[in-house]
One Martini backbone bead per residue (centre of mass of N, CA, C, O) as a GRO file, in nm:
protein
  105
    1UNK     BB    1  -0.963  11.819   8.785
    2UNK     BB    2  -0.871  11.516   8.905
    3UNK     BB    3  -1.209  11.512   8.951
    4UNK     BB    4  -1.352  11.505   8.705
    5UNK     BB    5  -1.182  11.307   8.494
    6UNK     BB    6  -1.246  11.057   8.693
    7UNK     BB    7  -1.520  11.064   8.633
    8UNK     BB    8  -1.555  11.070   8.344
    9UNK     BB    9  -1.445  10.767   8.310
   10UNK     BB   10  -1.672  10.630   8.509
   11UNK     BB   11  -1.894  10.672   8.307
   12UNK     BB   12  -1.771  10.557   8.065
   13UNK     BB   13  -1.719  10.235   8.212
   14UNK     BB   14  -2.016  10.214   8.309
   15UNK     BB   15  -2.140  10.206   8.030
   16UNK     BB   16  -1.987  10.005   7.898
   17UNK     BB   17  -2.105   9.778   8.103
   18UNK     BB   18  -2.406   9.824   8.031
   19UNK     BB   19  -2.367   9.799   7.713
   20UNK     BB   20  -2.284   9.500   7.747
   21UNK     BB   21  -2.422   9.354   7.926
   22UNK     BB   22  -2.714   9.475   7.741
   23UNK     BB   23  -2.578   9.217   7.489
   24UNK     BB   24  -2.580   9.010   7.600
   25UNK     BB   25  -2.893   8.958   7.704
   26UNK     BB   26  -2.975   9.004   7.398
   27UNK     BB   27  -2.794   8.697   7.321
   28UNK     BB   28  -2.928   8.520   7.521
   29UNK     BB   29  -3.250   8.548   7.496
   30UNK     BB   30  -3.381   8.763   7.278
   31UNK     BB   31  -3.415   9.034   7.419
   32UNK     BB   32  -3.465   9.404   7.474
   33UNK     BB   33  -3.326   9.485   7.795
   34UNK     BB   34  -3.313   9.754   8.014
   35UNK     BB   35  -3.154   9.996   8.169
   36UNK     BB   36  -3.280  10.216   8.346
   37UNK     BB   37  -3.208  10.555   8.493
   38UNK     BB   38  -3.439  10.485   8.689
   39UNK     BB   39  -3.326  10.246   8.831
   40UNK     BB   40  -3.102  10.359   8.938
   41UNK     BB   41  -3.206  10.631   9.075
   42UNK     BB   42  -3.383  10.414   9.284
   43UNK     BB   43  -3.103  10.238   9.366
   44UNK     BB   44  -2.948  10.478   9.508
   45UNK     BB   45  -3.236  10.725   9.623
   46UNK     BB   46  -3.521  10.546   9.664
   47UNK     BB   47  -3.645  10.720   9.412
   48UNK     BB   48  -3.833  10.933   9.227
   49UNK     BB   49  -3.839  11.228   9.108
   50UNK     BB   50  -3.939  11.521   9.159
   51UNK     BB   51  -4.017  11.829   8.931
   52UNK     BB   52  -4.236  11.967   8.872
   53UNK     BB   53  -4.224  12.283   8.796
   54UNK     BB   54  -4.166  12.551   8.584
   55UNK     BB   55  -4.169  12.808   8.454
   56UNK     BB   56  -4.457  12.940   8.323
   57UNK     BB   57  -4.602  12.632   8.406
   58UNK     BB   58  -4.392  12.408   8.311
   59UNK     BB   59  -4.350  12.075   8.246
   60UNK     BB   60  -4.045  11.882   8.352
   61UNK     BB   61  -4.140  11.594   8.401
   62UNK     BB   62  -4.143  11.465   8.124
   63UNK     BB   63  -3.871  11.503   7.997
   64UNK     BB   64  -3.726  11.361   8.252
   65UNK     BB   65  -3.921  11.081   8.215
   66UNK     BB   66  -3.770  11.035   7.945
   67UNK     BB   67  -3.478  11.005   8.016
   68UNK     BB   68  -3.535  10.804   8.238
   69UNK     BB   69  -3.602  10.565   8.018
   70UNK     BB   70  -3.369  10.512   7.921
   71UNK     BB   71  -3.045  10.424   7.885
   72UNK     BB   72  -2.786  10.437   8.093
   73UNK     BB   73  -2.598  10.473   7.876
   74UNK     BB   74  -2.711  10.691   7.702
   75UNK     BB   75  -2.613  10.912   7.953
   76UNK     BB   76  -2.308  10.874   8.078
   77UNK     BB   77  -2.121  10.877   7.833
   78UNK     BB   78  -2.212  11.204   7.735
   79UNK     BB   79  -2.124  11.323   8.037
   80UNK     BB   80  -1.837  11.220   8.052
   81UNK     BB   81  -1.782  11.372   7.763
   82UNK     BB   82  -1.834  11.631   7.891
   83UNK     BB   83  -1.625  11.640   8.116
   84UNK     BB   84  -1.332  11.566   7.937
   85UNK     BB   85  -1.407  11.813   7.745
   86UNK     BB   86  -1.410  12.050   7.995
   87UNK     BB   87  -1.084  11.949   8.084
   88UNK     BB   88  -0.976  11.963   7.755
   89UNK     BB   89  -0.992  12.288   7.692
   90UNK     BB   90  -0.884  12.454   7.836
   91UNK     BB   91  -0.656  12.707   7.855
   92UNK     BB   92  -0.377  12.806   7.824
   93UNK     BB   93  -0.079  12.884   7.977
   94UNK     BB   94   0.109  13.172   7.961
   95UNK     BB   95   0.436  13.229   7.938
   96UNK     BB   96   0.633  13.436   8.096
   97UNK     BB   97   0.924  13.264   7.921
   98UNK     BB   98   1.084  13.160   7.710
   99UNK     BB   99   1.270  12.950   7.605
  100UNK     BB  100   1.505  12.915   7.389
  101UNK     BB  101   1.351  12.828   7.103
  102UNK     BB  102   1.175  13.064   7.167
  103UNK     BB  103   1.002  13.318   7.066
  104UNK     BB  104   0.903  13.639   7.153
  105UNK     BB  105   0.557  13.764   7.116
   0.00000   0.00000   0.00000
């Protein structure tokens, strides 16, 4: 659980300073230019992923390389933030004896 957390803090983290660069470079060029999730993807595992067919015949290739297409911080953000949700949403554990001052359900 708490490598989930620190997941998504980093990716949250991550995202912020890409999108940081990414205001600095447009305030400094004045172009609008950016980190594709496709360039991190490359320079990470060394190339761009096949995604192939997927069932009934529909190819999953165009969705996968529009996302991939996005600004970096477009896809960590919300992934992380999707984390950090997953991770604080968990139900309570039922405590076994009541405190002092609470009664018992």
């Amino acid at each position: 659980m708490f490598f989930i957390k620190a997941l998504g803090w980093v990716l949250i983290g991550t995202a912020l300073l890409m999108a940081s660069g990414e205001a600095i470079a447009a305030l400094g060029t004045g172009t609008h230019d950016y980190i594709a999730a496709a360039d991190l993807w490359a320079l990470f595992l060394g190339s761009l992923p096949d995604f192939g067919e997927a069932a009934f015949g529909l190819s999953w290739d165009n969705v996968w390389m529009t996302l991939l297409g996005w600004p970096a911080w477009a896809i960590f953000a919300p992934l992380g933030g999707m984390l950090l949700l997953a991770v604080h949403l968990r139900p309570r554990r039922k405590r076994m004896f009541a405190g002092r001052n609470q009664r018992y359900a």
